[in-house]
C-alpha atoms as one frame of an Amber mdcrd trajectory, in Angstrom:
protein
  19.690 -14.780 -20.141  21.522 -15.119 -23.241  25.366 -13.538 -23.897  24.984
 -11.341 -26.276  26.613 -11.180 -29.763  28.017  -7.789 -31.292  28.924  -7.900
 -35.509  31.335  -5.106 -36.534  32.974  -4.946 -39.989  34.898  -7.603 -40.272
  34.375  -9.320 -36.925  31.688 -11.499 -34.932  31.918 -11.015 -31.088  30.418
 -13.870 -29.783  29.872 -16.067 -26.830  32.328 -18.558 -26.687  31.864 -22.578
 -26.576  34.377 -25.223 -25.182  34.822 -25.870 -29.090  36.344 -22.429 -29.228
  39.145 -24.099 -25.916  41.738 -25.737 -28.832  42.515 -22.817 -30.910  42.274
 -20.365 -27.745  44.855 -22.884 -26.264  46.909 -22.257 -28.790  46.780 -19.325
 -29.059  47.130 -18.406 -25.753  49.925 -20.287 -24.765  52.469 -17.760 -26.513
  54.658 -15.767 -24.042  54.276 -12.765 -25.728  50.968 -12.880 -24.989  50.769
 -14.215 -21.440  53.779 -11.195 -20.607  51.711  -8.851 -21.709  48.184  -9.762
 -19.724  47.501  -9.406 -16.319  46.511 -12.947 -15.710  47.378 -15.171 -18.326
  50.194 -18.009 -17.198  52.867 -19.484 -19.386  52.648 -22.181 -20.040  48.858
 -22.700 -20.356  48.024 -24.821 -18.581  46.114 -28.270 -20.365  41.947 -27.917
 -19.871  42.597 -24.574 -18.670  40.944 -22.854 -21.741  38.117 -25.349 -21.099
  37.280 -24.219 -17.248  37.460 -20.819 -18.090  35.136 -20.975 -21.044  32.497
 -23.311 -18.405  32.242 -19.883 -16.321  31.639 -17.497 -18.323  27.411 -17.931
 -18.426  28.015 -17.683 -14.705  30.033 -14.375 -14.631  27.311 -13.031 -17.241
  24.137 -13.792 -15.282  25.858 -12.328 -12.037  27.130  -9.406 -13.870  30.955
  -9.876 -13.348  32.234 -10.345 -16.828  30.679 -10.048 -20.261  33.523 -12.503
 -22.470  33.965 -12.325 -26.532  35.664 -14.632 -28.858  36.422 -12.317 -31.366
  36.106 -14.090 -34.999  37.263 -13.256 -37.921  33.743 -12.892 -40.284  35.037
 -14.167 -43.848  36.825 -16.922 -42.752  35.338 -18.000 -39.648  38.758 -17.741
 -37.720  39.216 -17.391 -33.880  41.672 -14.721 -33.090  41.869 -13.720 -29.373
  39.060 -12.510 -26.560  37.737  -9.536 -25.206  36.113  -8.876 -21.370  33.975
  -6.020 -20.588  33.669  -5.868 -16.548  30.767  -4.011 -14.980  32.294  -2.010
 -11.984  30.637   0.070  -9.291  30.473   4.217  -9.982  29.137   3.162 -13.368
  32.338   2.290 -14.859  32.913  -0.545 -16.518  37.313  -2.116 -17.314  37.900
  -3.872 -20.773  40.771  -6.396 -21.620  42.053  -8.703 -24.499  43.975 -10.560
 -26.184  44.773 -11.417 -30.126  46.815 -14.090 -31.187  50.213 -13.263 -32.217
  49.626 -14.066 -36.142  46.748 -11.866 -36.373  48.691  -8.446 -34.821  48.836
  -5.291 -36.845  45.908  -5.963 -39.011  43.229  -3.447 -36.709  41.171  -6.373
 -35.091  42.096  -5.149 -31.765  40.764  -1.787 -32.295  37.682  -2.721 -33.874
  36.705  -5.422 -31.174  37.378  -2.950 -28.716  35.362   0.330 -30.077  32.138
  -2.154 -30.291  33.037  -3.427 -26.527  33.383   0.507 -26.038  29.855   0.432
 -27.584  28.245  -1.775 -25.578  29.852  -0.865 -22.549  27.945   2.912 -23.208
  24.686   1.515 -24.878  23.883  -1.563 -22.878  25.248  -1.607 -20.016  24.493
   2.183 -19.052  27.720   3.133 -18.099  29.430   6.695 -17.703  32.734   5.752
 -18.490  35.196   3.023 -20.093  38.799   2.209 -19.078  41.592  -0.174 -19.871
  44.955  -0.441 -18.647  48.218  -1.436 -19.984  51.578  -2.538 -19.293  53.981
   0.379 -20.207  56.279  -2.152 -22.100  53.159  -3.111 -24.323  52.806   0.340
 -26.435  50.739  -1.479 -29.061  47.759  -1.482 -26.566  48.045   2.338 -25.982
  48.024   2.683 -29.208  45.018   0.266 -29.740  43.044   2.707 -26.453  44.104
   6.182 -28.487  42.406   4.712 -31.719  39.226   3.780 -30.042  39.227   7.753
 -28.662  40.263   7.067 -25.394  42.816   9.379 -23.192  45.782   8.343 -21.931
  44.881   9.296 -18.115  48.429   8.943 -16.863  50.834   5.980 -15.296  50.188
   4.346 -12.546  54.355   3.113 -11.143  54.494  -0.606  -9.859  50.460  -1.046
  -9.945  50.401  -4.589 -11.098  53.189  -7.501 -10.762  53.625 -10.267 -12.882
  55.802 -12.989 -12.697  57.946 -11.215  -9.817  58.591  -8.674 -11.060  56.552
  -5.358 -10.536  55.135  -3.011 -13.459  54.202   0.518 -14.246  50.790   0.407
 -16.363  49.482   3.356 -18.509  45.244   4.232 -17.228  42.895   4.953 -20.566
  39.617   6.148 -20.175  36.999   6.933 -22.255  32.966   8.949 -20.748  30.134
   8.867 -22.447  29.900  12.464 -23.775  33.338  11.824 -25.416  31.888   8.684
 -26.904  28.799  10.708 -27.806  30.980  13.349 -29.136  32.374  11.414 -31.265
  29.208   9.361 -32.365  27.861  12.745 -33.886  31.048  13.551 -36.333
């Protein structure tokens, strides 16, 4: 089956290709972002990018992972990734990432409310969350524009690089998305 591709505004969600691993490798090998991602090392490691780009048809046909390269529609630009992750209860968990030059322009918000989208309209689920480090506001602000509720904080919940950290629980269900749909 084929990964699908979502268009907002001023974005193109799309599958990604190992052409995509350079400027993702790049990007990705900030520490701002890998500090503020669950799983992302720093350094990035060389042909990293490349092996997780190979699995993502895999993690699509078994209904693990659904994985965007967001681009940037006029230009053609690659600015970060965004998961969706089917989870049992039908809930689904979204994640990203956007490259350090390309914060504070609304990217993040608008890959995330068509990710919020799908999440509701294709995969069938009930409800969205994301998480996010406490010492990362910017993403809590990023969940509160795309209507989601801050749920509360879980203390410790994930550890990264040692060192153990409170993260803030967002959620958004479908008759809040609906809700909003309608105004």
């Amino acid at each position: 089956m084929n990964r699908p591709t979502l268009q907002t505004p001023r974005l193109t969600l799309r599958p990604m290709t190992l052409a995509d691993a350079p400027e993702l490798h790049r990007l990705v090998n900030d520490v701002e972002i890998a500090r503020n991602t669950a799983t992302i090392p720093h350094p990035y490691p060389e042909g990293m990018a490349e092996e997780w780009i190979a699995g993502h048809q895999e993690k699509f046909d078994k209904n693990i992972e659904v994985v965007f390269g967001i681009e940037r529609r006029e230009d053609g630009a690659f600015l970060g990734v965004i998961g969706i992750l089917p989870e049992p209860h039908d809930m689904a968990e979204f994640g990203y990432w956007i490259g350090q030059e390309y914060w504070n322009r609304g990217y993040a918000t608008e890959a995330a409310v068509a990710v919020i989208d799908y999440g509701f309209r294709i995969l069938g689920v009930n409800r969205v969350e994301a998480l996010h480090f406490t010492r990362n506001p910017s993403s809590g602000r990023v969940m509160e524009k795309c209507g989601m509720h801050c749920e509360g904080t879980l203390r410790q919940a994930r550890k990264k690089w040692d060192e153990y950290l409170d993260v803030k629980v967002y959620s958004i269900i479908r008759s809040d998305w609906q809700a909003q749909r309608a105004t």
